[in-house]
C-alpha positions in Angstrom: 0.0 0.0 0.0 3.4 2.4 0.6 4.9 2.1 -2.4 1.0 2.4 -4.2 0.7 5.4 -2.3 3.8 7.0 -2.9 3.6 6.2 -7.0 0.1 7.7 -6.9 1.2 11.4 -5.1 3.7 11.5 -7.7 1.0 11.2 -10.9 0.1 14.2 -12.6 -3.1 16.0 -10.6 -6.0 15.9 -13.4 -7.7 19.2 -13.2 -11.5 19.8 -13.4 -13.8 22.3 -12.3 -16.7 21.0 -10.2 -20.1 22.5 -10.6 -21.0 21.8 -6.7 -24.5 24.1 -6.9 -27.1 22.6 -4.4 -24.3 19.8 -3.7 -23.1 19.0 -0.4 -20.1 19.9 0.5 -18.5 19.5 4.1 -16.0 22.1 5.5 -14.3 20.6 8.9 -12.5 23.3 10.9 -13.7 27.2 11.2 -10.2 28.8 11.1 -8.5 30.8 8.6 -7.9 28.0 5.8 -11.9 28.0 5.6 -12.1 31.7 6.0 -10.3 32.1 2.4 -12.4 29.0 1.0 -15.2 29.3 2.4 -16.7 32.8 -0.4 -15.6 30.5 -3.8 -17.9 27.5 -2.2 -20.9 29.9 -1.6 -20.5 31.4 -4.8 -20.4 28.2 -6.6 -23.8 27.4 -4.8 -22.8 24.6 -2.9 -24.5 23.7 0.3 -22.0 23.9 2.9 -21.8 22.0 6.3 -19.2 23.4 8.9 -18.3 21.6 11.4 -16.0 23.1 14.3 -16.4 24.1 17.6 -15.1 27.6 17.0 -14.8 29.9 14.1 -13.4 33.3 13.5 -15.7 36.4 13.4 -16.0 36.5 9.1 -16.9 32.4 9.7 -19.1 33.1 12.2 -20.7 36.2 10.2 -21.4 34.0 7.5 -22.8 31.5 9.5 -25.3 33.9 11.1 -26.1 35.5 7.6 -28.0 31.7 6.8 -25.1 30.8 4.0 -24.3 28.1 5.5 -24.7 25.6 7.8 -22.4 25.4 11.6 -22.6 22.1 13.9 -20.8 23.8 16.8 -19.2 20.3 17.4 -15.8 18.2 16.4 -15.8 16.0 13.4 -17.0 12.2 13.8 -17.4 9.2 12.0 -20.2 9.9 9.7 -19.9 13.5 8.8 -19.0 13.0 5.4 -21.9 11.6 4.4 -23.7 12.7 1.0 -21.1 14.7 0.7 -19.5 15.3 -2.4 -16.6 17.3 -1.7 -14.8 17.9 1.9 -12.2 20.4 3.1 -10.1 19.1 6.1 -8.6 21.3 8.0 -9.6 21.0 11.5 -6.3 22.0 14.3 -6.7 18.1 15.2 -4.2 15.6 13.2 -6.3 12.6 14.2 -9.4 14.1 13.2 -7.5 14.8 9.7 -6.6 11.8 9.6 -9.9 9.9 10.5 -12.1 12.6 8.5 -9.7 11.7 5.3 -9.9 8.2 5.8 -13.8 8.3 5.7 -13.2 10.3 2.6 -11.5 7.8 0.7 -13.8 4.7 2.3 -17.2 6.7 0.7 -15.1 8.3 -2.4 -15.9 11.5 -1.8 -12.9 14.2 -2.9 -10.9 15.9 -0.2 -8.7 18.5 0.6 -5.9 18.7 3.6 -5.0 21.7 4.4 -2.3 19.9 7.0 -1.4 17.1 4.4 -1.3 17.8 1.0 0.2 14.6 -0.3 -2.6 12.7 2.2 -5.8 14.2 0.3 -7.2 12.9 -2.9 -8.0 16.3 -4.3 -5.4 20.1 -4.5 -6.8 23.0 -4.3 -5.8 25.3 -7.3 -4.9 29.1 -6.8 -7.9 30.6 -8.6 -8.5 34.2 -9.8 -11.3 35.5 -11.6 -11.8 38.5 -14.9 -14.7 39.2 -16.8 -16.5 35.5 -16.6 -13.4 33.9 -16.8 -12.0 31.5 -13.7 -8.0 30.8 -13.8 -6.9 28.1 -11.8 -3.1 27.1 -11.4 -2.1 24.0 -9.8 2.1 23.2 -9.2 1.8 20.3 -7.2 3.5 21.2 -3.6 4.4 24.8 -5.1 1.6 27.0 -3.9 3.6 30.1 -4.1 4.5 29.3 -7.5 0.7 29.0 -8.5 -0.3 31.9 -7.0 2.7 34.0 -8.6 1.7 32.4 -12.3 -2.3 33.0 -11.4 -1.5 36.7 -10.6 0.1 37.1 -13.7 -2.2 35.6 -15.8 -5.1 37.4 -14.3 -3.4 40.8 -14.8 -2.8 39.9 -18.4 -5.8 39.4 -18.9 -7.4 42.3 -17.2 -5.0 44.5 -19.1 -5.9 42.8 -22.5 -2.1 41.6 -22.9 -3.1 38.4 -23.2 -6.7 38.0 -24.7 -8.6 35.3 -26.7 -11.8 35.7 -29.1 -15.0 35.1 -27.9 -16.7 32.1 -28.9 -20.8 33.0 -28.5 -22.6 29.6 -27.4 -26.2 28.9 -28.5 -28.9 29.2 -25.8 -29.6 26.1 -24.3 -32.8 24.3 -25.6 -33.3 26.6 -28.6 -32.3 22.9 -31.2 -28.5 24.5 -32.6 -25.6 22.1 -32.8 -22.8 22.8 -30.2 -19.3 21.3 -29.5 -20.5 20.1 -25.7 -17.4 21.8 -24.0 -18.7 25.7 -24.5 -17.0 26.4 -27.4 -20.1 26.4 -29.5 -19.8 29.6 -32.4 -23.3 31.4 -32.6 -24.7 34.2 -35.1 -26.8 37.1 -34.2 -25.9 40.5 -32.6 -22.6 41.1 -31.2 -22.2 43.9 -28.4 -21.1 47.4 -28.6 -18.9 48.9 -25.6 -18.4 52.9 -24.9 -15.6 53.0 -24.4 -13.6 56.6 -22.6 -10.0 56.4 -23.5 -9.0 58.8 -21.2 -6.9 62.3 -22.0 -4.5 61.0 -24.1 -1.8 59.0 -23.1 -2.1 55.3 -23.6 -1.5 54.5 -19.8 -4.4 56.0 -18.7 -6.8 54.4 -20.3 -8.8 51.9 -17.2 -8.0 48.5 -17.4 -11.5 47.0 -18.7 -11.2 49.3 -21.5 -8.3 48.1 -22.4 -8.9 45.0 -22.0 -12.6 45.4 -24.1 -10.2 46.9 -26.8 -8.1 44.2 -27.2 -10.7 41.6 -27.9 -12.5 43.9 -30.4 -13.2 43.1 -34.0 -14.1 46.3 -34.7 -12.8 50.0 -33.4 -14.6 53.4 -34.4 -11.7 55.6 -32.7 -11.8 59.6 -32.3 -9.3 61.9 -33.0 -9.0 62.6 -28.9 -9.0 58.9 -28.0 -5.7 57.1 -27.0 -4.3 56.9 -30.5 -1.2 54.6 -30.0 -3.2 51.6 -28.6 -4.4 51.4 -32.2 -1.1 50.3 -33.4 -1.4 47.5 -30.8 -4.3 46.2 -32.8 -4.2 42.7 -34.5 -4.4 43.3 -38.3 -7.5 41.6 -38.5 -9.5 44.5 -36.9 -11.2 46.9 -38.6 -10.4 50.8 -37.3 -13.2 53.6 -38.6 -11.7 56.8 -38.4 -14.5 58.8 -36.7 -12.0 62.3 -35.6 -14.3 64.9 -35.0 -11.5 67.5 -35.7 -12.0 71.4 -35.4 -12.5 73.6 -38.5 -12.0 70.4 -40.6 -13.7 67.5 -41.5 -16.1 65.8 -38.9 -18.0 62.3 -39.2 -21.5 63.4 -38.7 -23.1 61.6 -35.3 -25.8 60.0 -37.1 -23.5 58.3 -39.5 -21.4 56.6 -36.3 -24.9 55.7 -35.0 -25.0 53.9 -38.0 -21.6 52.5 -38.3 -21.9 51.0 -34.4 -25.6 49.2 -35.2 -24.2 48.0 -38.7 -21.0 46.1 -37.0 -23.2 45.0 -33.9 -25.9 43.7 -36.3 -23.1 41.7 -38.1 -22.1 39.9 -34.6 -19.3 42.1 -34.2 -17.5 42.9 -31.2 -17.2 46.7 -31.4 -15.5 49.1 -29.7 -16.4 53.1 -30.0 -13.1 54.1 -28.1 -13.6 57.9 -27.0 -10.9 60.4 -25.4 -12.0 61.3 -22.0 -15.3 59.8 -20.5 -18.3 58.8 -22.3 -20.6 60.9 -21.1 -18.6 63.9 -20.4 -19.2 66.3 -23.8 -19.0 62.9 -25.8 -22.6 62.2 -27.0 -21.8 58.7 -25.6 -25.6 58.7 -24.3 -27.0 59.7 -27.9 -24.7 56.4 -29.2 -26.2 54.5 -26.4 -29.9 55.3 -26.8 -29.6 55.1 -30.4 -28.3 51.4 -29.8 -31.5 50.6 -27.0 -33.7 51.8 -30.0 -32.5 48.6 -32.4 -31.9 46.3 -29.0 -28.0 46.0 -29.1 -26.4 45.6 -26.1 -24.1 48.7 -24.6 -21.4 48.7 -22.4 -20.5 51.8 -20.8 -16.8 52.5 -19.9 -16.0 55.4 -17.8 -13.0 57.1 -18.6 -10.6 59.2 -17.1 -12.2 62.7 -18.1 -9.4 65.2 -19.0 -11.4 68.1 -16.7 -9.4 66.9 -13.9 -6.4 64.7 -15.4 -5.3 67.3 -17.7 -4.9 70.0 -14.9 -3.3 67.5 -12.9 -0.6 66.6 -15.4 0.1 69.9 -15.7 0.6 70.4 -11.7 -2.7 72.2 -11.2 -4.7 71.2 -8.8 -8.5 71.6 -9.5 -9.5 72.1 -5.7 -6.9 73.0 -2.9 -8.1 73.8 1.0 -8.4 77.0 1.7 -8.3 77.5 -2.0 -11.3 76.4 -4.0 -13.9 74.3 -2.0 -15.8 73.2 -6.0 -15.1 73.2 -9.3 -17.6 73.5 -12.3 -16.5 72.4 -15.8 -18.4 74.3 -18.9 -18.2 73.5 -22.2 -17.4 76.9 -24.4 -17.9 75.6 -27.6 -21.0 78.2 -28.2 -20.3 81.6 -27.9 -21.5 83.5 -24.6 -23.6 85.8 -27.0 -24.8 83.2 -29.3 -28.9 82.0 -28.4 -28.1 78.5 -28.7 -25.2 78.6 -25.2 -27.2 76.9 -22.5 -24.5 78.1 -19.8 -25.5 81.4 -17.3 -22.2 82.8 -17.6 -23.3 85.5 -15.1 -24.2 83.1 -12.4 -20.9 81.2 -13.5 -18.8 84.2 -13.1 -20.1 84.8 -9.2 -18.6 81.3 -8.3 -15.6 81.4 -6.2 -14.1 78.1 -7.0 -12.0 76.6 -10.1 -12.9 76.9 -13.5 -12.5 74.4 -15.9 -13.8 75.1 -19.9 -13.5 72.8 -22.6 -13.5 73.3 -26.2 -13.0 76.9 -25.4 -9.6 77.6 -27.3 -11.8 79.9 -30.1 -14.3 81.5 -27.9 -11.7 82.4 -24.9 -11.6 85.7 -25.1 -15.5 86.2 -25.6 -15.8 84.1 -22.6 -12.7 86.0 -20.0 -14.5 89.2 -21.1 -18.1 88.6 -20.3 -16.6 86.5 -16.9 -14.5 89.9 -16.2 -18.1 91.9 -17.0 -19.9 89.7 -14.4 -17.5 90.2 -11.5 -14.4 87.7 -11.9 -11.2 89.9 -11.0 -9.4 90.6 -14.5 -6.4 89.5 -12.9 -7.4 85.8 -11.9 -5.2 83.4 -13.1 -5.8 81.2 -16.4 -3.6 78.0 -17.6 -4.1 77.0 -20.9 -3.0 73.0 -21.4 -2.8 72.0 -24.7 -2.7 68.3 -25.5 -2.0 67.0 -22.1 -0.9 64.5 -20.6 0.9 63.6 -24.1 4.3 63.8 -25.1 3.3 67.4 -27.3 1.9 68.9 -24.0 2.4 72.7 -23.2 1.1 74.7 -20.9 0.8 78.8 -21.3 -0.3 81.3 -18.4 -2.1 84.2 -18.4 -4.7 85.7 -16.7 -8.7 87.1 -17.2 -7.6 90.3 -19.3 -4.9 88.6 -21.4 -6.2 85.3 -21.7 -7.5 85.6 -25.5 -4.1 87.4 -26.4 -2.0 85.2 -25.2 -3.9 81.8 -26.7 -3.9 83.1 -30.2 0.0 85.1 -30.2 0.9 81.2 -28.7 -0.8 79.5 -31.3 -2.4 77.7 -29.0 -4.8 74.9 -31.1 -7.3 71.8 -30.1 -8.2 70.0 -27.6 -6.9 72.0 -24.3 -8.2 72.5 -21.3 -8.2 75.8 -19.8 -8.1 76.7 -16.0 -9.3 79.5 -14.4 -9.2 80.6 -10.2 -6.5 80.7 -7.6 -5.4 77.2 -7.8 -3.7 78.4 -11.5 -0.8 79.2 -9.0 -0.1 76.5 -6.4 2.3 74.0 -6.8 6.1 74.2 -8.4 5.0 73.7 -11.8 3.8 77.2 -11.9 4.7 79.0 -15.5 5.5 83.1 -15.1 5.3 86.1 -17.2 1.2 85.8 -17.2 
């Protein structure tokens, strides 16, 4: 029986993934060892028996939420019963012992926590991203599985390491499949929103990232992260939707049109934005226009450039004793023109921080009627052109230079301009406003 033993904990561990919903499942011990295993069972479904004569306060908590199942009692003879998977890892040896003996007597799969080479079952170092569980198992190495599990899962929340999607049928609806859930499927792919953040590539958020790397289409902005394109397989399809300034512009309704079209197809698309979504971006326009054909929508918030573009340029947007709020207007529209839906007199009465986009051509309207309404003419202005990119500039002025400076600079879209006391605090400071 030794030497069967010993040649059987050397075999290769065959790895599965057990589906223990509304299965029994036995957990022997209430101390930390089932306070980290304890969540994946209950999430699995499984219906869990403790049995210990203590626990810690989160085994306890979950005990008294009606999760699971405490016997306040040590393990005996019988407890394994109907079980179909166990966890061992009471502070007692011989209970171990006994409890994995009765394990292996009514073939039901076990872990020791105290005995790894004594149980009939390992327990993998698991991680979870977007649907998708990663489970690493190196034998006696758990270090070693949970370094390699860490790695994985960041590459994959990333998108470094991605893999298509394979769409399964709906079960029941009569379709062919391959039985292991790699089944392909037609009918409408999904559409994601999205915000690639100010600029540079970093600071786009993981998921998006991640969403952009398994995409089979992109419909990419002018403002969006641009070199993430190139990391693009060739296989996917990039629509040039740049909105630029004075120039040519891809009309809204025609990138309505271009994100149902792909989706219909059973495309996977991305519409990757610069900033957030819904920040200036018609992101909600895109996303009712999708409801309206039933597509399904992901929105992505983004890092919005209203605060990461001051920041990069060492300008905080609120400071104590400084600015207590900071209001961001879009200047697009002309103060005097009917259609602005902004009270620039009420705006010019606030005390705090300033922060206008797509203001570089109206900037001197705007300063003038802000001077007009009671803002000081000498209140400090930072102009931030392109920032957080490797072409980013910053130029200072104040209320009553403000329009001469932008144009004698040549400053040009997309900036972000800055207006209050907090222009001035911190080293980065420019002079000769």
């Amino acid at each position: 029986m030794a030497e069967h033993n010993a040649e059987h904990n050397e075999a290769v561990a065959y790895p599965v993934g057990l589906r223990l919903a509304g299965r029994r499942v036995v957990v022997l011990g209430g101390g930390q060892v089932a306070q980290r295993r304890l969540p994946a069972l209950l999430a699995a479904g499984a219906d869990v028996l403790l049995v210990s004569p203590s626990a810690t306060p989160s085994v306890e908590a979950m005990a008294d939420a009606g999760e699971m199942r405490w016997e306040r009692r040590r393990y005996r003879d019988g407890d394994l019963d109907g079980a179909w998977y166990a966890l061992i890892s009471t502070d007692d040896p011989e209970a171990n012992q006994a409890a994995s003996a009765e394990a292996e007597a009514r073939r039901v799969w076990a872990v020791r926590s105290d005995d790894a080479d004594a149980a009939s079952a390992w327990t993998p170092a698991t991680g979870r991203s977007e649907g998708v569980t990663v489970a690493v198992l190196t034998g006696r190495d758990p270090r070693r599985s949970a370094a390699l599990r860490d790695a994985i899962v960041e590459a994959l929340r990333d998108g470094s390491l991605t893999a298509p999607h394979f769409r399964t049928h709906a079960a029941g609806d009569g379709s062919s499949g391959t039985g292991d859930g790699t089944g392909t499927a037609t009918g409408p792919g999904r559409v994601a929103l999205v915000g690639g953040g100010p600029g540079d590539p970093d600071l786009i958020t993981v998921r998006g990232r991640r969403l952009l790397a398994q995409a089979d289409v992109v419909i990419a902005d002018r403002l969006g992260p641009r070199d993430l394109l190139d990391e693009l397989p060739p296989h996917v399809e990039v629509i040039d939707a740049a909105k630029i300034p004075y120039g040519r512009f891809m009309a809204q309704e025609a990138i309505n049109n271009a994100l149902i079209e792909h989706a219909r197809a059973g495309k996977s698309v991305v519409r990757l934005k610069g900033g957030d979504p819904f920040v200036f971006g018609r992101g909600m326009e895109e996303a009712q226009a999708l409801a309206e054909h039933g597509i399904p929508c992901t929105v992505v918030p983004g890092i919005s450039s209203t605060i990461s573009v001051p920041g990069a340029a060492g300008i905080p947007v609120t400071h104590r004793g400084v600015a207590h709020e900071f209001t961001v207007v879009s200047g697009h529209v002309a103060p005097d023109d009917p259609r602005s839906l902004v009270d620039w007199e009420a705006v010019a009465r606030l005390r705090g921080t300033l922060v206008l986009l797509m203001s570089v051509e109206n900037i001197g309207a705007i300063a003038e009627v802000l001077v007009r309404h009671g803002r000081p003419a000498g209140t400090p202005v930072a102009v931030v052109q392109e920032g957080t990119t490797a072409a980013q500039r910053r130029v200072d002025a104040t209320l009553a230079t403000v329009g001469e400076r932008v144009v004698a600079e040549g400053i040009r879209p997309p900036a972000v301009i800055v207006i209050g006391d907090v222009v001035t605090i911190g080293t980065d400071s420019a002079s000769g406003r």
